[in-house]
C-alpha positions as CSV (number, residue, x, y, z in Angstrom):
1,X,0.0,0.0,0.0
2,X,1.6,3.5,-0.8
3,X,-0.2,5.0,2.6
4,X,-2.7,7.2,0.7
5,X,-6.5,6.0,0.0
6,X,-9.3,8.3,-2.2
7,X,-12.9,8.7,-0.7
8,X,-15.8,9.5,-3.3
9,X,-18.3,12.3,-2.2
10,X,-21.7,11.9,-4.3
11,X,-22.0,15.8,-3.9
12,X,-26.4,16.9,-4.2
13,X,-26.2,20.0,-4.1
14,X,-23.3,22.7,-5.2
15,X,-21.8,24.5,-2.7
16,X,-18.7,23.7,0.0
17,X,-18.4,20.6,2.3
18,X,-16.9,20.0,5.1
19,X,-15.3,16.8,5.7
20,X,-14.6,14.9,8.9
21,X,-12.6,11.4,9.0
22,X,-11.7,9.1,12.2
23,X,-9.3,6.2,12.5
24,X,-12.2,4.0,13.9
25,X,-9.7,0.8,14.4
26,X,-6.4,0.4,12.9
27,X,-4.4,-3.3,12.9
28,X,-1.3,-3.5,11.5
29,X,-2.0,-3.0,7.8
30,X,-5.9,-2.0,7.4
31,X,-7.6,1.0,9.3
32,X,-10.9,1.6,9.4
33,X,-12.2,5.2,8.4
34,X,-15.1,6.7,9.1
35,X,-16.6,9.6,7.7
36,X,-19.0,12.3,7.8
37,X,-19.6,15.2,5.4
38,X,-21.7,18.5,5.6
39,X,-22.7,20.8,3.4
40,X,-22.6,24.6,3.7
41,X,-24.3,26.9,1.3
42,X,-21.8,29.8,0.6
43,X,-25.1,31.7,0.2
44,X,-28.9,31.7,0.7
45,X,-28.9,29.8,3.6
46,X,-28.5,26.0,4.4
47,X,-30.4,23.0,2.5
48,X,-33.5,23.6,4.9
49,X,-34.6,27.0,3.4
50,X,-36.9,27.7,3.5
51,X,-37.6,27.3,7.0
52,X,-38.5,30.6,9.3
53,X,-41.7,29.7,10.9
54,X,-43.9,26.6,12.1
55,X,-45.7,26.3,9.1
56,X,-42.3,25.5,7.0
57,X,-40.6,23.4,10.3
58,X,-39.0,19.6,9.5
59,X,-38.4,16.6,10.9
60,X,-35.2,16.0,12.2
61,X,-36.1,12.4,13.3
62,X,-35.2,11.1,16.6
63,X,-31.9,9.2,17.2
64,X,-28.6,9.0,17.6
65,X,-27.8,8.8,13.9
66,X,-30.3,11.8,12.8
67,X,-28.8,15.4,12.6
68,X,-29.5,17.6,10.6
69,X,-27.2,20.9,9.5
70,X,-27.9,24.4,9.8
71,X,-26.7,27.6,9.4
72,X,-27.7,31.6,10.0
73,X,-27.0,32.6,6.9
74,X,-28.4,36.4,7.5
75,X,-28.7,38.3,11.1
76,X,-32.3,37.3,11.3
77,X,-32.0,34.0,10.4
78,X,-34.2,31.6,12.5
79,X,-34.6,27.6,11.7
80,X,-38.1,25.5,12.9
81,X,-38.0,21.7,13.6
82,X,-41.0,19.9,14.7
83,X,-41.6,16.3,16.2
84,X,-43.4,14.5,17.7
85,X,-43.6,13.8,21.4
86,X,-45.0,11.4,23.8
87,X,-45.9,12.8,27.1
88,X,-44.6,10.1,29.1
89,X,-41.3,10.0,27.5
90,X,-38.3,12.5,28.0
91,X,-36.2,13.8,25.3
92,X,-32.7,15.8,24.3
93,X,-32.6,18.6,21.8
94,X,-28.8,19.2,21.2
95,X,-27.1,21.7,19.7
96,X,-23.6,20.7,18.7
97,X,-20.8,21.6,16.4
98,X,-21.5,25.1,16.8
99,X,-19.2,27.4,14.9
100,X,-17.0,30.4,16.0
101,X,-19.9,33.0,14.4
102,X,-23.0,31.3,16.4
103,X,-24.6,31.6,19.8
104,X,-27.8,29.2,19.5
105,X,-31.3,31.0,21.4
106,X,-33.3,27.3,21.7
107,X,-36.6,27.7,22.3
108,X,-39.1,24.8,22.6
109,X,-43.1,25.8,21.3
110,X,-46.5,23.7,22.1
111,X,-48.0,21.7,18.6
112,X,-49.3,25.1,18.1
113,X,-46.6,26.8,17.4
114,X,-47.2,29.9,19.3
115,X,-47.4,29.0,23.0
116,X,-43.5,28.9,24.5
117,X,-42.9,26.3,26.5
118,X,-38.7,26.8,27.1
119,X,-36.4,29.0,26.3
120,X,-32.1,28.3,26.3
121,X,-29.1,30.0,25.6
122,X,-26.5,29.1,27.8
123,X,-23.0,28.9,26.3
124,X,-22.4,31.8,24.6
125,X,-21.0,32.0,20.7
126,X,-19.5,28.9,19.6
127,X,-21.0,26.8,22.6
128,X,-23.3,24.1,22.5
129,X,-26.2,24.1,23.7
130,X,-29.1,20.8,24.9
131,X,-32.6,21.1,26.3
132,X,-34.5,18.1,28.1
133,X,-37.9,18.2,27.8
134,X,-40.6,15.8,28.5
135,X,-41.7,13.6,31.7
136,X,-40.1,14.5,35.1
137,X,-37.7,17.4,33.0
138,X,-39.6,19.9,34.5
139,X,-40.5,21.1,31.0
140,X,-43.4,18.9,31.1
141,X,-46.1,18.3,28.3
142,X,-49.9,17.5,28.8
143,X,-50.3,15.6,26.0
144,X,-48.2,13.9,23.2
145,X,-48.0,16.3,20.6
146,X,-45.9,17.8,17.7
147,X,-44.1,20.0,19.3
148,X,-41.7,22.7,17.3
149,X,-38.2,24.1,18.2
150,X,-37.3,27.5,17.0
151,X,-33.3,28.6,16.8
152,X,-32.1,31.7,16.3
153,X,-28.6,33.3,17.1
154,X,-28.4,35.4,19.8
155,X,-25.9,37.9,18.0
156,X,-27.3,39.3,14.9
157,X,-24.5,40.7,13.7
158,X,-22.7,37.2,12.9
159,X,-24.0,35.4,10.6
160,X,-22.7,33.5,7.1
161,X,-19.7,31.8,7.0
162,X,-18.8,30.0,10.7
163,X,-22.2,30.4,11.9
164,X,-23.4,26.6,11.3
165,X,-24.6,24.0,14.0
166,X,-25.6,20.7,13.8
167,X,-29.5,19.7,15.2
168,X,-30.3,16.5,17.1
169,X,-33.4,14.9,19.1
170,X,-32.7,11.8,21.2
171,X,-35.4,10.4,23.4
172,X,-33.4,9.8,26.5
173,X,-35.8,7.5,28.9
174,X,-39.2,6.4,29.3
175,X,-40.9,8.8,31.6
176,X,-41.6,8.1,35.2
């Protein structure tokens, strides 16, 4: 082996991605890579544009393997995901990978999209940010229900390149 491998990227939409690889597990000849990749609009916003109110929110899905990538792409920027969730189950919305121009406001609405049930910002720019919701979180809900998260950054004035996060829900336990 001369060292050096090629990955493929099937690339959907044009724009820049960004790349992550990990050695997984190595023995003395074969390592096993594996990698992520996630786009970034240079402008216009990330691939979930249009997406600035309930009425135009996603699905993220729940789970470990389901995030979904966002950016601010203008100082007014704000991004809606909905899901649905039990009553008797508790669950983590995570903000992660949160770049150097980004400081995540998360705030958790009722399945009507108006009534604010929780509101989080934390860590500052750059920092990550997670809100438990759901049975014995003390963010309770009455009923199972879509419920919607709205982000927005807290500073206005960054916004475009290095203002990107990455969304995740995980349902972390059963309820009491």
């Amino acid at each position: 082996r001369s060292g050096r491998d090629h990955l493929g990227l099937v690339a959907p939409y044009t724009g820049w991605y960004i790349l992550r690889a990990s050695i997984v597990a190595t023995t003395l000849d074969v390592a096993t890579c594996t990698v992520s990749a996630r786009y970034e609009r240079t402008s216009g916003g990330d691939v979930h544009e249009p997406d600035d109110g309930p009425e135009q929110a996603h699905f993220p899905g729940v789970g470990a393997g389901a995030l979904t990538y966002h950016s601010f792409h203008r100082g007014t920027d704000e991004d809606w995901l909905r899901m649905y969730a039990l009553d008797s189950r508790t669950y983590r919305f995570l903000v992660s990978e949160v770049g150097p121009n980004a400081d995540p406001v998360v705030e958790l609405y009722a399945g009507d999209g108006t009534t604010l049930l929780s509101t989080l910002n934390e860590n500052g720019v750059g920092g990550n940010e997670q809100l438990d919701f759901g049975s014995g979180t003390g963010v309770e809900l009455q009923e199972s229900q879509w419920v919607y998260v709205r982000l927005t950054n807290a500073r206005p004035d960054l916004f475009g390149s290095g203002a990107e996060y990455t969304a995740s829900l995980v349902q972390t336990g059963s309820g009491a």
